[in-house]
N, C-alpha and C positions, 0 to 999 in steps of 0.2 A: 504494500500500500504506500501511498504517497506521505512523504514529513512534512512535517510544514515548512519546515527549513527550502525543500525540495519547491516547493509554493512559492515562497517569499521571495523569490528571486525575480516577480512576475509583479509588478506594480497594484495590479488587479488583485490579485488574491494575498497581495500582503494586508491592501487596504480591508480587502472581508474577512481575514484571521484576526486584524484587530478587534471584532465586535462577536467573532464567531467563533464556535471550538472547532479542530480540524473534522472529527465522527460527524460532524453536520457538513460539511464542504464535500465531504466525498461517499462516492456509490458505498452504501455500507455491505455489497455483495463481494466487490472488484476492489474496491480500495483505489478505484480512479474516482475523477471528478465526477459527481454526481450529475446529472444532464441542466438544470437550473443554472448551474454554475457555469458550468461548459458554455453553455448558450451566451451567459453574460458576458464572458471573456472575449465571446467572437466577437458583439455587440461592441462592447466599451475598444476593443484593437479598432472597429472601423469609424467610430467617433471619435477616435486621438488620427486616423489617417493613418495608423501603423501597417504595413504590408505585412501579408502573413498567406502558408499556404493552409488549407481546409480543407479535412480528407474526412470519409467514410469509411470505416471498414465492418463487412458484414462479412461473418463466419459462416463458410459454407457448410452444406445439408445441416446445419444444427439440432433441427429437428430430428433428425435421422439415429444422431449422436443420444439426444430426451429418450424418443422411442426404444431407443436398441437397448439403451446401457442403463436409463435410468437418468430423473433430471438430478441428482445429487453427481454426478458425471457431471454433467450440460452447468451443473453449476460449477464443476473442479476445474471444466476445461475454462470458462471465462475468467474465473482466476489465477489459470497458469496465465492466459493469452497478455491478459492485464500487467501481468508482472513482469512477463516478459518486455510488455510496450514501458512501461517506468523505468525499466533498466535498456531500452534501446531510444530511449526517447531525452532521457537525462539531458536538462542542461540549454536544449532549443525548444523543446516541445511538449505541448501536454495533451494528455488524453485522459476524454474524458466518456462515461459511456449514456446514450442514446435514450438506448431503452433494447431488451429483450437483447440478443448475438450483434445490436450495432454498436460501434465505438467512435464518437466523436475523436479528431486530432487536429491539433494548432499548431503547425511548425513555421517557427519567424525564422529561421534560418534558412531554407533551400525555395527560395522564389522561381529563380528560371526554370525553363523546361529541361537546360541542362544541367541543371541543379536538383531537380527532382526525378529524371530518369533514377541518378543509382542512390538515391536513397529510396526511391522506391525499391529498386530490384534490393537492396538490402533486408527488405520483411521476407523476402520469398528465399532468399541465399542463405550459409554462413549459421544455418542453423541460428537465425537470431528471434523471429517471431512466429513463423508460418513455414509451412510445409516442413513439419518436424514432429514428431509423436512426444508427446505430453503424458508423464508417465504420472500413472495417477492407484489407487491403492489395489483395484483388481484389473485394470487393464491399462492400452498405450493408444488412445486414439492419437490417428493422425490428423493435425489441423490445418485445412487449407483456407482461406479468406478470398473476398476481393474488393478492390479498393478502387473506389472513384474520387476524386480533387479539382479541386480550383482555387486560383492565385485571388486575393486581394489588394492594388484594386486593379489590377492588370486583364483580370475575366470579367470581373464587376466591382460595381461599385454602393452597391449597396447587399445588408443580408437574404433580402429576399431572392436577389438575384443569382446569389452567390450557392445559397444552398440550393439552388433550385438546381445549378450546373453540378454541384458533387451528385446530387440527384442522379441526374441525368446521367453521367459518365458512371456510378456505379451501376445501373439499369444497363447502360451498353456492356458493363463489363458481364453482368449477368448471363446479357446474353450472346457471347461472345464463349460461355464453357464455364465461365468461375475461373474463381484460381489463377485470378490476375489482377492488373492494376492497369486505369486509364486514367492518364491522366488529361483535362480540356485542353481541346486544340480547336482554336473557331474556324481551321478551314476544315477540320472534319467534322467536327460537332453542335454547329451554330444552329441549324435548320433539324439537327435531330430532334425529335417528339416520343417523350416516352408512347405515346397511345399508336405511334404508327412504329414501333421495332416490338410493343408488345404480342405476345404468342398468342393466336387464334385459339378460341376454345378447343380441350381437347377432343370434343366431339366432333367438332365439325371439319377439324382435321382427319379423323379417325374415319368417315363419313365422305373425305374427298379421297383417300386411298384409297378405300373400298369402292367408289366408282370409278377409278382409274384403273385400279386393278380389275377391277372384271368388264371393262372397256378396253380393254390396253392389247389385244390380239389373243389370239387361241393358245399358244406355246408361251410357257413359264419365262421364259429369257425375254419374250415381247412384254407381258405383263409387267416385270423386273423394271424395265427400261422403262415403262409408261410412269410408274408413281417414283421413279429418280429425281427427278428435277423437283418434285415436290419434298423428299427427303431430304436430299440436297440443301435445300434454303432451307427447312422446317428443325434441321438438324444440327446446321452449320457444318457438314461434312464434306471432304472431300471428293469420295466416294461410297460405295459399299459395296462391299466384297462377299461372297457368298461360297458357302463347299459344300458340294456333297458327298456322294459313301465312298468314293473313291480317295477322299481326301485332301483334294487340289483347290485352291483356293483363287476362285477370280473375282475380278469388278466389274459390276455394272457398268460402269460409264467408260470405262478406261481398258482398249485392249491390249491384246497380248500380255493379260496378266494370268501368270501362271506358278502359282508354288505349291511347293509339296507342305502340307500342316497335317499330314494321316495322323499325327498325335494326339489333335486338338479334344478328341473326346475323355482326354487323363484329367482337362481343367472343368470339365461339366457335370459339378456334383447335383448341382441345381438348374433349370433351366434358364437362367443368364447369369451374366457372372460382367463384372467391370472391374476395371485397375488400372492404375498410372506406376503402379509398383512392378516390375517383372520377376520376382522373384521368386515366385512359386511359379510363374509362367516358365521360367530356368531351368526349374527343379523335375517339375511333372507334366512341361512338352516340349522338350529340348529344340523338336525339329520346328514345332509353329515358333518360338522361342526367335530362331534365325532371323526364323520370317519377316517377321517383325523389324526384328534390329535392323535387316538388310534396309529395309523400307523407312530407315529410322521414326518408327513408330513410337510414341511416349504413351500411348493412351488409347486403350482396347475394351471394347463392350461386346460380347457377342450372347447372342441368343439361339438358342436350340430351336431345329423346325423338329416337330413332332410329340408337339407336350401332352395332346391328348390323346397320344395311343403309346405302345409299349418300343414302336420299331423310331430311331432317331433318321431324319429324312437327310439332313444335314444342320446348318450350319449359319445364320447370318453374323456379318460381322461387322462394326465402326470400328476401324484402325487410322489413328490419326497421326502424321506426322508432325513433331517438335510442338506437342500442346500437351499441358497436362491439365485438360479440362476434369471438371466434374458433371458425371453423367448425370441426370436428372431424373425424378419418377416420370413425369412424363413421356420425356426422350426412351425409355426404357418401356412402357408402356405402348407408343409407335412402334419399336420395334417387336415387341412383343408380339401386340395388333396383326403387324403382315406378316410375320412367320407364321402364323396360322392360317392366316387367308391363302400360305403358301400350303403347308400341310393341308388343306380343306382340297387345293385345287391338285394336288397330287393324288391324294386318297378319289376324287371325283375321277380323275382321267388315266389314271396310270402312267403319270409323265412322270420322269426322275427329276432330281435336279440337275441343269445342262451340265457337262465335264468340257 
C-alpha cells in the first residue's frame, strides 16, 4: 500500500493528508488511491495547466479469474497487481483504482509518444507488472491487462475530453485481442467511435454464419470460404486453418498451406482449448508444436469438430502470429458455433474434411 510519505511528494495529496488520515485517501482493498481521490488529482493537474499522461488499465478475463478460483483470488490478484504498480510507478506516478479490475494512472513524467512507447512496453516486459503469474496461497494465475492513455493537454484539454480518449483507446485495445497497450494517436484515432468498433450481438452474428454457411456452395471447403471474411473481421484473424483425420493442417484463405500436426489430438482433453503459453503445446504435440513456431505463432485456440458424437471429424484452428491476445467467450463461442455447423454438415452428406 501507498505511505504517505510516498503521497507527499504530490502537492495535491500533501494538501489532503493534512486534514485527512492516509486509510481514508486510499482503496482500503489495493492500498492505491481510492477512485474520489484519483479523480481529484487528475482535476486539480488540469487546473494548475500541469501536463501529465492518463492511462487505464483493465485486467483481463477477470471475471474468468472470480468464477474459476474464487473472488478471495480476484481479490489477491488486485492486490498483487497494485503492489506491483506502487513499486513500478515510484517517484513519477500514481495509481489509483476505478472501480471493480480498472486502475486509474497519472504519470507526469513520460509525455511524448516517444516517451511512452517503452514505458508502456515496461508493464508487459521484465516481469515488472503484467504478463507474469502472481503467486498467490493455492494457485499462480497468470495476469494479462490492457491499457489505453492520453496526454494532457497535448490530446485534450479539458477532463471530459481526456477521459473520454483513455476510453476510447482502451475499447480499441479490447478489441484489438487484450493484452496490450494503445496509446492516442489523432491520425488513427480521432474519428474512432466506440459504438461503431463495438461487437455485433452474439446472435446475430451466430445467425449470419449460419446463413452463409448453408449459402456458401455444396462442398465443405466452399462453405469454409463463404463465412471467412466474416470471421476474419469478426475475429480479428488472420486466417483459419483447419485439419482433418489425416492430420495436415491448412487455411482457408491462404494457399498452399500444408503441415503435418497428426499430434494435435494429445492437446484435446476438452473440446477447445486456448494459450499464448506453449509449453504443454512442447511437451504433448511436439510435431503441431513446430508448426506453430515455424509460422511464428504466439497465440493458439483450437476447437474440436465432433462434440456431439463419439468419432472426432477434425480440427478448427486460430493460430496467430506475434500476438499474445486473449481469446474471449465469445470469440470461442463462434468458433464453437461453426465447428458444429461443420460436424452437422458432414454427418448430413458424408463429406470429410478437405486434405
Amino acid at each position: 500500500m501507498y505511505t504517505k510519505e510516498q503521497l507527499e511528494k504530490y502537492p495535491y495529496f500533501a494538501k489532503i493528508l493534512e486534514k485527512n488520515r492516509l486509510d481514508v485517501v486510499l482503496d482500503t482493498l489495493t492500498g492505491i488511491v481510492a477512485r474520489g481521490y484519483i479523480l481529484g488529482f487528475v482535476r486539480s493537474l488540469i487546473a494548475e495547466g500541469t501536463p501529465f499522461t492518463f492511462a487505464m488499465l483493465d485486467l483481463d478475463n477477470f471475471k474468468f479469474i472470480n468464477d474459476t478460483y474464487g473472488h478471495h483470488v480476484g481479490d489477491g490478484v488486485l492486490i498483487g497487481v497494485s503492489n506491483d504498480l506502487i513499486r513500478f510507478l515510484d517517484g513519477y506516478a500514481v495509481a489509483g483504482r476505478f472501480g471493480g479490475d480498472e486502475i486509474l494512472i497519472v504519470n507526469l513524467r513520460d509525455l511524448t509518444n516517444e516517451e511512452k512507447k517503452p514505458w508502456l512496453n515496461d508493464f508487459y516486459y521484465n516481469d515488472t507488472v503484467l504478463r507474469k503469474n502472481i503467486d498467490l496461497e493455492n494457485c499462480r494465475p497468470f495476469i494479462t491487462g490492457t491499457i489505453g492513455c492520453a496526454t494532457f493537454p497535448t490530446d485534450a484539454s479539458d477532463f471530459d475530453s481526456l477521459f473520454a480518449l483513455i476510453d476510447k483507446t482502451l475499447y480499441r485495445g479490447k478489441t484489438k485481442g487484450r493484452n496490450c497497450y494503445i496509446f492516442y494517436r489523432e491520425e488513427l484515432h480521432k474519428n474512432l467511435e466506440i459504438q461503431k468498433i463495438a461487437k455485433h450481438g452474439l446472435y446475430t452474428m451466430l445467425h449470419t454464419i449460419a446463413q452463409q454457411f448453408y449459402n456458401g456452395g455444396a462442398t465443405l471447403k466452399e462453405k469454409m470460404q463463404a463465412v471467412s471474411k466474416t470471421l476474419l473481421e469478426e475475429l480479428r484473424i488472420s486466417d483459419l486453418y483447419y485439419v482433418g483425420k489425416h492430420g495436415i493442417m491448412h487455411a482457408v484463405c491462404t494457399p498452399d498451406v500444408e503441415e503435418v500436426v497428426n499430434d494435435i489430438g494429445a492437446l484435446m482433453k476438452e473440446d477447445i482449448y486456448s494459450t499464448n503459453s506453449f509449453r504443454r503445446i512442447e511437451y504433448e504435440s511436439p510435431v503441431f508444436y513446430e508448426a506453430l513456431k515455424k509460422r511464428e505463432v504466439e497465440t493458439v485456440i483450437i476447437v474440436r469438430i465432433g462434440m456431439d458424437s463419439k468419432e472426432t471429424q477434425g480440427y478448427l484452428i486460430c493460430a496467430e502470429p506475434r500476438s499474445l491476445r486473449i481469446w474471449q467467450e465469445d470469440e470461442s463461442a463462434i468458433l464453437f458455433y461453426l465447428a458444429n455447423l461443420i460436424d452437422f454438415h458432414i454427418r448430413l452428406s458424408g463429406e470429410e474434411i478437405p486434405e
